[in-house]
C-alpha angles and dihedrals in degrees: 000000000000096000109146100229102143097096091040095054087045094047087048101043091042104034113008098066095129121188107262082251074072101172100038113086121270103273085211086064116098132237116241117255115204122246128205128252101030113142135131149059137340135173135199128196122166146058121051083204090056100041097093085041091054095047092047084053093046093053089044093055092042084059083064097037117026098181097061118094123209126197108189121184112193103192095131149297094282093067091062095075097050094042089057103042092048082043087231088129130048083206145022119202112210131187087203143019122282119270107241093248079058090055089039101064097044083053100061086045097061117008106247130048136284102265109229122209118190108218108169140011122241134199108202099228121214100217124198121179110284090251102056108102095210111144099207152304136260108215093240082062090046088051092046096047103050101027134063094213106054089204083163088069117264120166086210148023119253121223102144130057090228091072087063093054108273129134148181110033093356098056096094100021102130110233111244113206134213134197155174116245125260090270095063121109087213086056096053091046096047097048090058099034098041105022092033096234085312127131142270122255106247086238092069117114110225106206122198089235145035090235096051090053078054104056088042088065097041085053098045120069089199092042124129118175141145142224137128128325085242096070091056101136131178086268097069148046123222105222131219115245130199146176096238123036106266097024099093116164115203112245090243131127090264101057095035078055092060096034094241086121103077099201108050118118144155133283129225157207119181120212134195091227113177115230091230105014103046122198133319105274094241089059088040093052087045083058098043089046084050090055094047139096090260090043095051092042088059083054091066091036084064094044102257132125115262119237113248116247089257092070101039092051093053092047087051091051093044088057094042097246097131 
């Protein structure tokens, strides 16, 4: 089979090596201590998959700082880039890392890279309306079902429920697929982790929003769809997904930690973070906040999987936040 899951298994075997609590926040993390003197204005323009996690962080450090105000836009990972390079955004929350023609033009604009900071971990979930009795996906059958390529190896295209096993009422329901645009950093994962770079079929519904791929499916009893683990709702199930047929891994913190879940990956903010100067000290206290006990524990609040204290610790040191 041709699945891409080098960077996945590194990522899983170097960073992702969560606590068994898994899903509680590493005990070895700080908490944040307030500092004096912090007001003003941040912005935030990126990710449509971080824009609930950002607003709950926003609320969190007002807590701390009431007299900071924060904007945040959501319209998908694309916009981070621009907004930083034009300085229109404090921060640009990513699903993904910057393409290098991303990191290019920032470049050119300023003279050093976008720094990227890594703040949750996510599990893209595979949803299916909360009725349908399908067990699980092999990624081949992913791949087969949402992209008109099958670069992941199918024999065949799937259209109807019955070719991936299931009977009865189900046998000749046609399969209807949603998905993320073409801005989205899910897309973009998605595209090179489950349709192994491959491309779209031309009947998917691209829809402006993960929750809105959500609802789609919750609303469809033939609907399949995928976005983070974070949008999960009472209309839909997250399916397992495997390899091999029969070998389905849950898309929870344990399985993204020891890589048998094939689509878990970082978060991000990207920062425009000066080689000499560093940041302002409110963005650098939003991102110290972030990496912090509180932050982490906001993490969990929104459904995501918290970093372990390795990580955070690294990224404080990077930012100079230590």
């Amino acid at each position: 089979m041709l699945f891409k899951r080098t960077i996945l298994a590194a990522a899983a075997a170097a960073a992702l090596a969560i606590t068994p609590a898994m899903a509680e926040v590493d005990a070895d993390i700080p908490a944040y201590e307030s500092v004096s003197g912090i007001s003003g204005n941040l912005s935030s323009i990126g990710s449509d998959t971080l824009n609930n996690l950002m607003t709950l962080w926003a609320e969190e450090f007002q807590n701390f700082y009431p007299n900071v105000n924060v904007q945040i836009q959501g319209a998908g990972t694309s916009t981070a880039p621009p907004a930083l390079t034009e300085g229109t955004a404090d921060f640009g929350p990513m699903s993904r890392m910057p393409r290098d023609s991303e990191h290019a033009e920032f470049e050119q604009r300023h003279g050093y890279e976008m720094t990227a900071v890594p703040v949750a971990i996510d599990t893209i979930a595979v949803y299916v309306n909360r009725d349908n009795p399908i067990e699980g996906l092999t990624l081949e059958q992913t791949d087969a079902i949402f992209s008109s390529t099958r670069r992941c190896g199918g024999a065949e295209d799937i259209t109807r429920w019955g070719q991936v096993g299931l009977d009865g009422s189900w046998d000749n329901r046609d399969i209807t697929i949603y998905s993320r645009n073409a801005v989205s950093g899910t897309y973009g994962f998605f595209r090179q982790h489950a349709l192994c770079d491959g491309d779209f079929k031309d009947s998917v519904n691209e829809q402006p929003g993960s929750a809105s791929v959500v609802q789609g499916v919750s609303e469809s009893l033939n609907g399949i769809g995928y976005s983070g683990i974070g949008y999960m709702t009472s209309g839909v199930r997250a399916i397992p997904l495997g390899e091999n047929e029969g070998e389905y891994f849950e898309p929870n913190a344990e399985n993204a930690s020891t890589g048998d879940y094939p689509l878990a990956r970082f978060l991000y903010v990207m920062v425009n973070k000066h080689p000499e100067d560093g940041l302002t000290p409110r963005a650098a206290e939003f991102l110290k906040m972030v990496l912090s006990k509180e932050g982490q524990e906001v993490v969990v609040r929104d459904g995501f999987i918290p970093l372990p204290a390795s990580v955070a610790e690294r990224e404080r040191k990077n930012l100079g936040l230590e």
